[in-house]
N, CA and C atoms as an extended XYZ file, in Angstrom:
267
Properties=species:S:1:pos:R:3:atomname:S:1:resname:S:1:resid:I:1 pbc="F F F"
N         8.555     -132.176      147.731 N   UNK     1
C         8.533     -131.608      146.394 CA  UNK     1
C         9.384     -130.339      146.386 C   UNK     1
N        10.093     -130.409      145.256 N   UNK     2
C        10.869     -128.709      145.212 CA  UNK     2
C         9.910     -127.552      145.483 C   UNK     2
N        11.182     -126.702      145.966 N   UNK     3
C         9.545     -125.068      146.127 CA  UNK     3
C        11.455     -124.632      145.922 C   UNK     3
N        10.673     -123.425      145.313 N   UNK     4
C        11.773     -122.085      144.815 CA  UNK     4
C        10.908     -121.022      144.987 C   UNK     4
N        11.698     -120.409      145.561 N   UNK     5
C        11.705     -118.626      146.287 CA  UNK     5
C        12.363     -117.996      144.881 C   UNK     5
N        11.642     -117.182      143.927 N   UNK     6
C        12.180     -116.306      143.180 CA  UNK     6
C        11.802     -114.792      143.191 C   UNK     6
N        12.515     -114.064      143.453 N   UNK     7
C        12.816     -112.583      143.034 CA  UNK     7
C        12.794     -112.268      141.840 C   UNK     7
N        11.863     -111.315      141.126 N   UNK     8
C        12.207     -110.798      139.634 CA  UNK     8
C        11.653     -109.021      139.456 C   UNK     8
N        13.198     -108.566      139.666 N   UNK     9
C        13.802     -107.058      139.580 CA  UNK     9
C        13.866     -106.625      138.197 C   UNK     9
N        13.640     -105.594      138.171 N   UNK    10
C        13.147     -104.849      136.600 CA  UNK    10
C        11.807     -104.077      136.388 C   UNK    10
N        11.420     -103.849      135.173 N   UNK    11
C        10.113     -103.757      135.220 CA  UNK    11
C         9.283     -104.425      135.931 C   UNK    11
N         8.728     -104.678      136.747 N   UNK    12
C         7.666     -105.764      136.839 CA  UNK    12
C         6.356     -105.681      137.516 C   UNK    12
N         6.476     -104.050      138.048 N   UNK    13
C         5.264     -104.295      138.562 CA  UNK    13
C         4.208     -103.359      137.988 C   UNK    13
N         2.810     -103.084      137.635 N   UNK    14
C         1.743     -102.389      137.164 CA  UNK    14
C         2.072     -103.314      135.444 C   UNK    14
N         2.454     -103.793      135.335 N   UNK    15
C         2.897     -104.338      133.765 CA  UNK    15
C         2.063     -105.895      133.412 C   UNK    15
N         1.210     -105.900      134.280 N   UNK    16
C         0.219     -107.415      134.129 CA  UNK    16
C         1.010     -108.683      134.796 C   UNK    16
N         2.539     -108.501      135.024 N   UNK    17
C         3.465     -109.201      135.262 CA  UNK    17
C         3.053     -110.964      136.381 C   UNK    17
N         2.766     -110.259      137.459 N   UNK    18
C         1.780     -111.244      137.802 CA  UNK    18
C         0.663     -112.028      137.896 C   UNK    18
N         0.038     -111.482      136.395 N   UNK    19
C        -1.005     -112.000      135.625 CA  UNK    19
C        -0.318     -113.037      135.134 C   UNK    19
N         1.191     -112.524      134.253 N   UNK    20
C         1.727     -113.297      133.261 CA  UNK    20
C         2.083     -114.744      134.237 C   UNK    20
N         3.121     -114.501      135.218 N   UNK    21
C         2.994     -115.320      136.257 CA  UNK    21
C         1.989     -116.857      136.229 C   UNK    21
N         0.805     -115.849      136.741 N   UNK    22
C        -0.066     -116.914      137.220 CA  UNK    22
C        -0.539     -117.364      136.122 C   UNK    22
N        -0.765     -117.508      134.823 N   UNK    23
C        -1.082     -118.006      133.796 CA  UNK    23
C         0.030     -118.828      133.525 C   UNK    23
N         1.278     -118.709      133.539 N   UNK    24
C         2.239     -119.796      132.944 CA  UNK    24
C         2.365     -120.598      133.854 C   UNK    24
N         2.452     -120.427      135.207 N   UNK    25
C         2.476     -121.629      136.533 CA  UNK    25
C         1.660     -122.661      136.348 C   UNK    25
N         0.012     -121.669      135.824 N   UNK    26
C        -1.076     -122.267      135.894 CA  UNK    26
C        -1.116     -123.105      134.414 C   UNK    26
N        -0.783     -123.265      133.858 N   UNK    27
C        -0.600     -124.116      132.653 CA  UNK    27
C         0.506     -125.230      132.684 C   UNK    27
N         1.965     -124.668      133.227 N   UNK    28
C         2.584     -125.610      134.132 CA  UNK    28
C         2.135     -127.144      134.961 C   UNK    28
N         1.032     -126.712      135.496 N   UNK    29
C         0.886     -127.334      136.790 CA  UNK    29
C         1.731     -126.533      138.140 C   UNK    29
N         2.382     -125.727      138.320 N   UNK    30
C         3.123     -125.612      139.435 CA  UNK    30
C         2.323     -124.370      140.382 C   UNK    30
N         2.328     -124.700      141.445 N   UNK    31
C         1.700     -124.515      142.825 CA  UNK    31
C         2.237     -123.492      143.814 C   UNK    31
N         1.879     -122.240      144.510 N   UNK    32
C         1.980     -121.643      144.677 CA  UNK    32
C         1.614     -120.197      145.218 C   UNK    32
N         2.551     -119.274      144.650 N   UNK    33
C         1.919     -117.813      145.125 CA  UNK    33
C         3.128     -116.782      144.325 C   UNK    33
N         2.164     -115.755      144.027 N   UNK    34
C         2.972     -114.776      143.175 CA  UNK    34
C         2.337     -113.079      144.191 C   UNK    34
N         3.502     -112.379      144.325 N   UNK    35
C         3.267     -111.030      145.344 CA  UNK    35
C         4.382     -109.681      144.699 C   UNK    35
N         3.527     -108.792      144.944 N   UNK    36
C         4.361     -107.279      144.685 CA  UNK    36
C         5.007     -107.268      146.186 C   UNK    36
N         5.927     -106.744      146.338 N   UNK    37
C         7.145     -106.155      147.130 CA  UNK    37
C         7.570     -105.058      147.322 C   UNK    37
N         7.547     -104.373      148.262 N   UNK    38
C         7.560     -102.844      148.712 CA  UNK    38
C         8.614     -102.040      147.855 C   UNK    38
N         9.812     -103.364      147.645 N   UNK    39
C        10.980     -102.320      146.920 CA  UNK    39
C        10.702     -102.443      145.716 C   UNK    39
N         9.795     -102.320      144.965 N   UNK    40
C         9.203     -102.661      143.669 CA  UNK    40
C         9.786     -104.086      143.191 C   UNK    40
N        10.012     -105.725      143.459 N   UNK    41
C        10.170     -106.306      143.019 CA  UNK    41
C         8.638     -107.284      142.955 C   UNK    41
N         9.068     -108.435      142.351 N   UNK    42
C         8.205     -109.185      142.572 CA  UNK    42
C         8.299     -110.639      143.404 C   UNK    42
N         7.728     -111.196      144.243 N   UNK    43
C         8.270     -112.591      144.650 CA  UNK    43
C         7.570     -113.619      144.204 C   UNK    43
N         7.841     -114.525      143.856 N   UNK    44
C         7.119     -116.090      143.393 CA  UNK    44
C         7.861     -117.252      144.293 C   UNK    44
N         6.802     -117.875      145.064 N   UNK    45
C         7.179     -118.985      145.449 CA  UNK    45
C         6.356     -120.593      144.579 C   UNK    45
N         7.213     -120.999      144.172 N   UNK    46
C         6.702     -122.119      143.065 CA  UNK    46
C         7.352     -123.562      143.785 C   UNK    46
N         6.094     -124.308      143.330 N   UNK    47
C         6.497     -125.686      143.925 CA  UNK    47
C         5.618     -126.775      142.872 C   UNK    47
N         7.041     -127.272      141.947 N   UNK    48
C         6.547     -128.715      141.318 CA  UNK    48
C         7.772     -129.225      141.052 C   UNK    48
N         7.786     -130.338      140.068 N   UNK    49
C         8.734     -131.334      140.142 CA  UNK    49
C        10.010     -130.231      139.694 C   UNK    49
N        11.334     -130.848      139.409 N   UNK    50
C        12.451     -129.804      139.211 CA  UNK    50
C        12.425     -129.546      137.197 C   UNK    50
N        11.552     -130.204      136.824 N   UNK    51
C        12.172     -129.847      135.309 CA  UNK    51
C        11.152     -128.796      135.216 C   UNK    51
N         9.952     -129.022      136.155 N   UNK    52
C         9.264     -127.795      135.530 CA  UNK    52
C         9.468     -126.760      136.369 C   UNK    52
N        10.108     -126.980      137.361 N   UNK    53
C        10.636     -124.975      137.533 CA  UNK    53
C        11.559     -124.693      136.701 C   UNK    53
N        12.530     -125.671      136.412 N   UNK    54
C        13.537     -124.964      135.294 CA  UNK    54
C        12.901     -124.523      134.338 C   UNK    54
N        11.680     -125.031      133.718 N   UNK    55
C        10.931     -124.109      132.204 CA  UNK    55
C        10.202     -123.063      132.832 C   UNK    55
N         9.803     -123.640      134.186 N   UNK    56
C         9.049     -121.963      135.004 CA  UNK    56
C         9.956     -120.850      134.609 C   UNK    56
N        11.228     -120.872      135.352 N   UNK    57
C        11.784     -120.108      135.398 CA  UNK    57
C        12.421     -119.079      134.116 C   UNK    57
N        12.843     -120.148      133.004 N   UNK    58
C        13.435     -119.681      131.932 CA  UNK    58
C        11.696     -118.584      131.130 C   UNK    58
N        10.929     -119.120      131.435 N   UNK    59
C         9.638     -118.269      130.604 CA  UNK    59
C         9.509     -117.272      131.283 C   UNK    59
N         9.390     -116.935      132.922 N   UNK    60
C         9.289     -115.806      134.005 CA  UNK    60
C        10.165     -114.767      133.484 C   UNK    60
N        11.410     -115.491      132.909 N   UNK    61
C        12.621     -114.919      132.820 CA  UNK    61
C        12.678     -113.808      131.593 C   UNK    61
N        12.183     -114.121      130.658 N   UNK    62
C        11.943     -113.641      129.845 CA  UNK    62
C        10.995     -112.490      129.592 C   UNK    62
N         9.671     -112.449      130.717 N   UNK    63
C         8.839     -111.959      131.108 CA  UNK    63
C         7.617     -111.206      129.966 C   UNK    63
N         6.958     -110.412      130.244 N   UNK    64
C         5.454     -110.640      129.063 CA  UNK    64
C         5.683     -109.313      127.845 C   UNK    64
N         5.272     -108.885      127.669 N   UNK    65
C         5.589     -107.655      126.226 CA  UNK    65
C         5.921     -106.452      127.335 C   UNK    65
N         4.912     -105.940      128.276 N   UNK    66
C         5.322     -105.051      128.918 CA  UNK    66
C         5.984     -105.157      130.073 C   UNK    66
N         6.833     -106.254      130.581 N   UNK    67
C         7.397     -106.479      131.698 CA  UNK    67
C         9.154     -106.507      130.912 C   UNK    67
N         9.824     -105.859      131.797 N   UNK    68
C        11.214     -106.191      131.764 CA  UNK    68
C        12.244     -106.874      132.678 C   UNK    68
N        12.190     -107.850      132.629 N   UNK    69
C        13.229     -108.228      133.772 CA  UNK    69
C        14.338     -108.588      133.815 C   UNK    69
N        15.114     -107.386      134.757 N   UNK    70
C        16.747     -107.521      134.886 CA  UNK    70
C        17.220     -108.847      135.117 C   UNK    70
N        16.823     -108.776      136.868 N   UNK    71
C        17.178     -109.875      137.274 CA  UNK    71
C        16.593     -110.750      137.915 C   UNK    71
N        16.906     -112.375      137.802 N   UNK    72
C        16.086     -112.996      138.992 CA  UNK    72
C        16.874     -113.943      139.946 C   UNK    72
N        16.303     -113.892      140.988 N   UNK    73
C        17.084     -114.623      141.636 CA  UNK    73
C        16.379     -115.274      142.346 C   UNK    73
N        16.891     -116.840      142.381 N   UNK    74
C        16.368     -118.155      142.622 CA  UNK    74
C        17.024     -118.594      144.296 C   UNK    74
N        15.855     -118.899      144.972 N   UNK    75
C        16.319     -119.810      146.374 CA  UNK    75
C        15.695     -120.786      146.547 C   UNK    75
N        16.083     -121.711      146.917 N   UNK    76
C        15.767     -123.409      146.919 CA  UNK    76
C        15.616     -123.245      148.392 C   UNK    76
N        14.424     -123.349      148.879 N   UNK    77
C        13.623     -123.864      149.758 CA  UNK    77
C        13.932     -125.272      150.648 C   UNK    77
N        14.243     -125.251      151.241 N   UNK    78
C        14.552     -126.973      151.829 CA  UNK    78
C        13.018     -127.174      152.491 C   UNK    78
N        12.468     -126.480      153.552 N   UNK    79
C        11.060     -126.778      153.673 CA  UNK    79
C        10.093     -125.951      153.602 C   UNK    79
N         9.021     -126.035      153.284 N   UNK    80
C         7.801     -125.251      152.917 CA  UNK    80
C         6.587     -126.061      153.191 C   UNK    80
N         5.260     -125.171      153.100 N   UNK    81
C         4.357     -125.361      153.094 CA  UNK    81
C         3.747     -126.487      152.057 C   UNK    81
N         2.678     -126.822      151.632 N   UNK    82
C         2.334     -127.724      150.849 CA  UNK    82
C         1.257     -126.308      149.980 C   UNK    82
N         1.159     -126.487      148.734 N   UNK    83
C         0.334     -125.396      147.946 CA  UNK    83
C         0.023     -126.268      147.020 C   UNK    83
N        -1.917     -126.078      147.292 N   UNK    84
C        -2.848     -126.774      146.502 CA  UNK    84
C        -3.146     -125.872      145.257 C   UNK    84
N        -2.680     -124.759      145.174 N   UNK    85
C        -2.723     -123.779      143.466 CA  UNK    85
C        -1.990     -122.892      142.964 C   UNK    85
N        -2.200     -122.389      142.722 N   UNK    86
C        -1.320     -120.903      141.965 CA  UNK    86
C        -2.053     -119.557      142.149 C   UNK    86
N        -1.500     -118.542      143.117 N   UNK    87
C        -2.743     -117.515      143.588 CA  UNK    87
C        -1.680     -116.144      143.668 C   UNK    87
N        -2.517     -115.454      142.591 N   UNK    88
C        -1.791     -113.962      142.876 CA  UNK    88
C        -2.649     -113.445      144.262 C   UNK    88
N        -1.291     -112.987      145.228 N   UNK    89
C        -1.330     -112.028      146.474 CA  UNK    89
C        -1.076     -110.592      146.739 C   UNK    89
């Protein structure tokens, strides 16, 4: 199954951001883990079929009323773990 490694730089952290996250994955279906990052970013590793990371991504992208996000940047995973949910870390 796809898994994507995403980075999202900007506002994003103290801003509910990985609330917002885990609520849209979790409505998704897509499987996972969402984490704060020392250099203030955020990381999401997401794993479901490929059309729904592309809508993952474009909604992340956009991010929640108080989140701003510059940039994100996407890595395609060739192997990973298997993830039975969606869990802020």
């Amino acid at each position: 199954m796809p898994t994507w490694e995403l980075y999202a730089n900007g506002r994003v952290q103290g801003v509910g951001f990985r609330y917002f996250v885990w609520k849209t994955a979790s409505e998704l279906g897509i499987k996972g883990y969402v984490n704060n990052q020392w250099d203030g970013s955020v990381k999401i590793v997401a794993q479901a079929d490929e059309h729904l990371l592309q809508a993952f991504q474009q909604i992340i992208a956009q991010g929640n009323r108080y989140a701003k996000v510059q940039e994100l940047q996407i890595y395609n995973l060739e192997s990973a773990e298997k993830y039975n949910d969606f869990e802020i870390r």
